[in-house]
C-alpha atoms as one frame of an Amber mdcrd trajectory, in Angstrom:
protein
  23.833  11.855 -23.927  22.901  12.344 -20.546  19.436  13.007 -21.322  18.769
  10.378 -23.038  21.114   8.232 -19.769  18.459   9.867 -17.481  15.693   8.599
 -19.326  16.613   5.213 -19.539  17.165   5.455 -16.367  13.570   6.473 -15.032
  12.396   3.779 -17.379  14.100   1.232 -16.397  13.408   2.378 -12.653  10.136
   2.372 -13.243   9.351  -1.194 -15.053  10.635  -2.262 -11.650   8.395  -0.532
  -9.097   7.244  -2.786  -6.731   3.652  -4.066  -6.397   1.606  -3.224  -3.111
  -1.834  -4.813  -2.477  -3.233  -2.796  -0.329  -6.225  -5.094   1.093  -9.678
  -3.938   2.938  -8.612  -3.520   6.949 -10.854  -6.369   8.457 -13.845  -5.082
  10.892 -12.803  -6.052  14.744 -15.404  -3.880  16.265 -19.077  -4.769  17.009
 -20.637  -2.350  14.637 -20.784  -3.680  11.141 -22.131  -0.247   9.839 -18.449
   1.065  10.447 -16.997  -1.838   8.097 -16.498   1.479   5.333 -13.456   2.500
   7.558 -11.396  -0.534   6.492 -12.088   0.577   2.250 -11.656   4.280   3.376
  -7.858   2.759   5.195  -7.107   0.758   2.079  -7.629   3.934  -0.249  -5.498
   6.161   1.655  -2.746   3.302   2.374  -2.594   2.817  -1.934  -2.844   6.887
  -2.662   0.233   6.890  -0.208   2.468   4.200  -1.766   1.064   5.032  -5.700
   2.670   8.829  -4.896   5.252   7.492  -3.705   5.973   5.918  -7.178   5.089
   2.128  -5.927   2.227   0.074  -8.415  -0.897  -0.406  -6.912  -3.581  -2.809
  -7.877  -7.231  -0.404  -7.964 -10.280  -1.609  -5.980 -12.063  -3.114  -8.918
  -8.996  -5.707  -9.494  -8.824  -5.748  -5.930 -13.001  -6.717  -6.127 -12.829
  -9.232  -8.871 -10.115 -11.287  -7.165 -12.488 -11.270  -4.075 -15.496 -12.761
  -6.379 -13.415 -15.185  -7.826 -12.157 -16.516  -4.885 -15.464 -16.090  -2.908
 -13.976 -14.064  -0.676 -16.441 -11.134   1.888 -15.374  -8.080   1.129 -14.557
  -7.088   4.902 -14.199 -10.666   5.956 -11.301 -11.889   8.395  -8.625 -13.085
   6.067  -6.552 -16.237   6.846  -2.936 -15.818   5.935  -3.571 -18.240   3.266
  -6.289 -16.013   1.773  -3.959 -13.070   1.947  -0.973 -14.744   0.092  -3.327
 -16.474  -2.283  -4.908 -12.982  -3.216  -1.523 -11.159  -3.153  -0.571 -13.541
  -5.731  -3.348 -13.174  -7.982  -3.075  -9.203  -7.889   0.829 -10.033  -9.199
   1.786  -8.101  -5.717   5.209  -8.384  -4.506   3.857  -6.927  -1.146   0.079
  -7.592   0.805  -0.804  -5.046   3.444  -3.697  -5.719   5.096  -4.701  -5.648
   8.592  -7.579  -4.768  10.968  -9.269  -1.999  12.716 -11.314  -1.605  16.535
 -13.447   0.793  17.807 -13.498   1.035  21.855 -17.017   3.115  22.689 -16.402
   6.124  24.768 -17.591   5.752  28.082 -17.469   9.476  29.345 -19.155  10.243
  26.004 -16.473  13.282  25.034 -15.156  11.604  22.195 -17.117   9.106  19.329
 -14.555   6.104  20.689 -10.956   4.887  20.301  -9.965   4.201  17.017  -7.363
   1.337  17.486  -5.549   0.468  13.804  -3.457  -2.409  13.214  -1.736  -2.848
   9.656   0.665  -5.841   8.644   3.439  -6.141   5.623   3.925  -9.518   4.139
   6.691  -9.850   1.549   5.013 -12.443  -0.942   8.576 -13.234  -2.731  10.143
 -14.209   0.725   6.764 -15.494   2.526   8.681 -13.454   5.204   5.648 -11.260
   7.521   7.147  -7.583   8.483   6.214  -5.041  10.858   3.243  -4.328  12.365
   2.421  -0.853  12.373  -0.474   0.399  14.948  -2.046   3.895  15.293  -4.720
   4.761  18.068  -6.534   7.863  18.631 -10.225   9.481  18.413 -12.411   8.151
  15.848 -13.254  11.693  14.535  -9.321  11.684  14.002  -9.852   8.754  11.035
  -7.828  11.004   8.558  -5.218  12.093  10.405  -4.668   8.069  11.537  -5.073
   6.984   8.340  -2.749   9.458   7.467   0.259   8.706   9.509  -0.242   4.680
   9.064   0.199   5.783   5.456
């Protein structure tokens, strides 16, 4: 009997996982040929909260709602473009955000990776935390991994 209690359990528990659209970090810097880190930020972000045991929309749902609402893939998003899309992925939860790149003057490092992710909670229209992690830009994984 418990068996079959701790199934149902896990069942039930997980037909009500939370959704998490994890959205492209927008491109702050100068250099458009670093727009990849905000995709690469995204990926890690949804590995994170899928392991965790939370749903994540994948990048090709994530692409198609960007076509049909001709949305850039690395554009700036409005609020309004991040609720509507959180909405069409079914998402209970958007986080999206941003990312800078400060050139190194002394020329010891690549730059200053500056990331700056955002929660909004879709069911309350309520915006959480922002969460920000600086460091070297040959650090991106271990930044990416700790925003995670």
């Amino acid at each position: 009997m418990r068996l079959i209690a701790a199934c149902l359990f896990t069942l039930v528990a997980g037909l009500q996982a939370e959704t998490y659209a994890v959205l492209p970090f927008s491109n702050a810097a100068l250099d458009k040929s670093l727009d990849w880190i905000g995709e690469s930020i995204a990926d890690d972000v949804s590995e994170a909260l899928a392991g965790e045991g939370f749903v994540t929309p994948g990048r090709e749902d994530r692409v198609a709602v960007y076509h049909r609402l001709s949305l850039k893939s690395y554009a700036r998003l409005s609020k309004a473009s991040v609720i509507k899309i959180g909405e069409e992925l079914d998402a209970e939860h958007v986080i999206y955000g941003e990312f800078d790149v400060k050139r190194s003057i002394d020329g010891k490092t690549r730059g200053t990776l500056i990331i700056t992710g955002r929660i909004l909670d879709l069911r309350r229209l309520k915006q959480g935390p922002e969460f920000r992690e600086t460091g070297g830009l040959e650090d991106l994984a271990l930044l990416q991994n700790h925003l995670a």
